[in-house]
N, C-alpha and C positions, 0 to 999 in steps of 0.2 A: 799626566801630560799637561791636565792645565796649569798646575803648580810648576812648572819650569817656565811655561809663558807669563807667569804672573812674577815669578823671581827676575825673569828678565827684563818685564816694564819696570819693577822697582828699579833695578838699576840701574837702567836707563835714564828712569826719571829722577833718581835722586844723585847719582855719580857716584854717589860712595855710603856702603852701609858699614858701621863702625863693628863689626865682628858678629860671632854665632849667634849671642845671647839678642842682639839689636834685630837681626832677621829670623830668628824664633817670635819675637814679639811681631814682626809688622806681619807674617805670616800667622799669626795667632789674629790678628785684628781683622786683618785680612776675610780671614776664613767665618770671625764671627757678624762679619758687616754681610753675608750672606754669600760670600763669594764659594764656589763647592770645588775648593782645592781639594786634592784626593791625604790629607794628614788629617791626623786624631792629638788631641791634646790631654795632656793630664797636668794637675800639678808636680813640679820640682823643685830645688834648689833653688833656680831661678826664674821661678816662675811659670807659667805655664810652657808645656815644651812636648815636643814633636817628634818620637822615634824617625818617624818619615823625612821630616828635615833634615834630620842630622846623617841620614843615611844618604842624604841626597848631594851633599855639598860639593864631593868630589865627583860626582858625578856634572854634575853644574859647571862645576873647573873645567873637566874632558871636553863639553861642550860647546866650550869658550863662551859661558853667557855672564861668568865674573870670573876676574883672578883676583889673587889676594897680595895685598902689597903693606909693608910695614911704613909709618911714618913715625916720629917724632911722637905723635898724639898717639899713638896705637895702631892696631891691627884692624883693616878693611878689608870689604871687598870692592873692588871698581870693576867698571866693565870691563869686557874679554873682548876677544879679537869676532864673534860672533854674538854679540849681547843683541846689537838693534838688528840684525839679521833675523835673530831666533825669536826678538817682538814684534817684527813684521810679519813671520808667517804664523806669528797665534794671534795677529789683530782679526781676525772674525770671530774668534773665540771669546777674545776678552771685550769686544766692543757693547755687549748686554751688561757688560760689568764695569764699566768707564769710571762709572761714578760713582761706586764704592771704593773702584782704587784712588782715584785721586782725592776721596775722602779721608782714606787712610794716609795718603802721603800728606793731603796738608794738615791731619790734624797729630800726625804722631814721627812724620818725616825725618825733623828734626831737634829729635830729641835724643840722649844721649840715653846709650844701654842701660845705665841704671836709671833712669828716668823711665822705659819704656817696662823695663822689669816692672818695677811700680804699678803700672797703670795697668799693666795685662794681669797681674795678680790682684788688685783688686776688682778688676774685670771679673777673671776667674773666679774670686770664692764667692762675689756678688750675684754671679750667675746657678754658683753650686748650690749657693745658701737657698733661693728663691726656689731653685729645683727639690730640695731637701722640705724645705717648711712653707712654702708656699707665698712666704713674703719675708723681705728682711727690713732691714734700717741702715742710716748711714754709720750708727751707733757699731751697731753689730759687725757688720762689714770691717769698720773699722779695726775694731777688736781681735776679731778675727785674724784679718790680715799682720800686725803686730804680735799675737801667738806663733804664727805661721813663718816671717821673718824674722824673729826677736829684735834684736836692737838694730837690727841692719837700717831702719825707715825711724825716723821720729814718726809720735802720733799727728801733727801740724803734716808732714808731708804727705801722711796715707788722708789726712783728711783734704788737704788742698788736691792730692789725686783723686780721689773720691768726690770732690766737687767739680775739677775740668769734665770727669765724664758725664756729671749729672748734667750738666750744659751742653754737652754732645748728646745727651739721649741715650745714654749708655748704659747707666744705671736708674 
């Protein structure tokens, strides 16, 4: 339940999330800034990702807390005809968590899907790596991350993602 009130502040606050892959990540972020959405994440394709997400979208549609609309630039979701409805009645819920969401929106908002795949991948193995061995490096991480996507990332981009988080506190 709280992950529908947390999907409808995003969209609320942002107007428009550029497709599945862009709101698997801000719900990835989301959930690792401390927020206790009811999803589990694993690595995938792209990135870290969410059975429960993906299971949820159309149900979110039903809801009216986004529709999906095509443009010129690609595939969104915008608000629904119940978005700021259905975030008024989870603001008592989400008001302990104000401030990791609106962390999460100004610090990954807006950035485009593959920009946020990026960040949340090396999120992810940064977090797997320390959980495995007990510490990592930017080295490592790196490396990793480049194994994991092959040529999809240059090494400069997994490392300038890999430094925005360390500046956030992230890694």
């Amino acid at each position: 339940m709280l992950t529908d009130y947390v999907v409808a502040f995003l969209i609320c606050k942002m107007e428009r999330i550029w497709g599945k892959v862009a709101l698997q990540k801000l719900l990835y972020f989301v959930k690792e800034s401390g927020v206790p959405i009811e999803c589990n994440f694993g690595m995938h394709i792209f990135g870290p990702f969410s059975i429960e997400v993906a299971n949820s979208y159309n149900l979110w549609k039903a809801k009216g807390i986004f529709t999906e609309e095509f443009t010129s630039s690609g595939f969104c979701f915008v608000k629904g005809n119940q978005c700021e409805k259905y975030k008024g009645s989870g603001n008592r819920l989400l008001k302990q968590y104000m401030v990791k969401l609106e962390e999460v929106v100004n610090n990954f908002g807006k950035l485009r899907p593959l920009e946020l795949e990026l960040n949340a991948t090396v999120h992810f193995i940064n977090k797997r790596l320390k959980e495995s061995y007990g510490e990592t490096n930017k080295e490592n991480v790196i490396n990793e991350v480049i194994n994991e996507k092959g040529e999809k990332f240059t090494k400069k981009e997994v490392r300038d993602s890999y430094e925005k988080l360390e500046k956030l506190s992230m890694v």
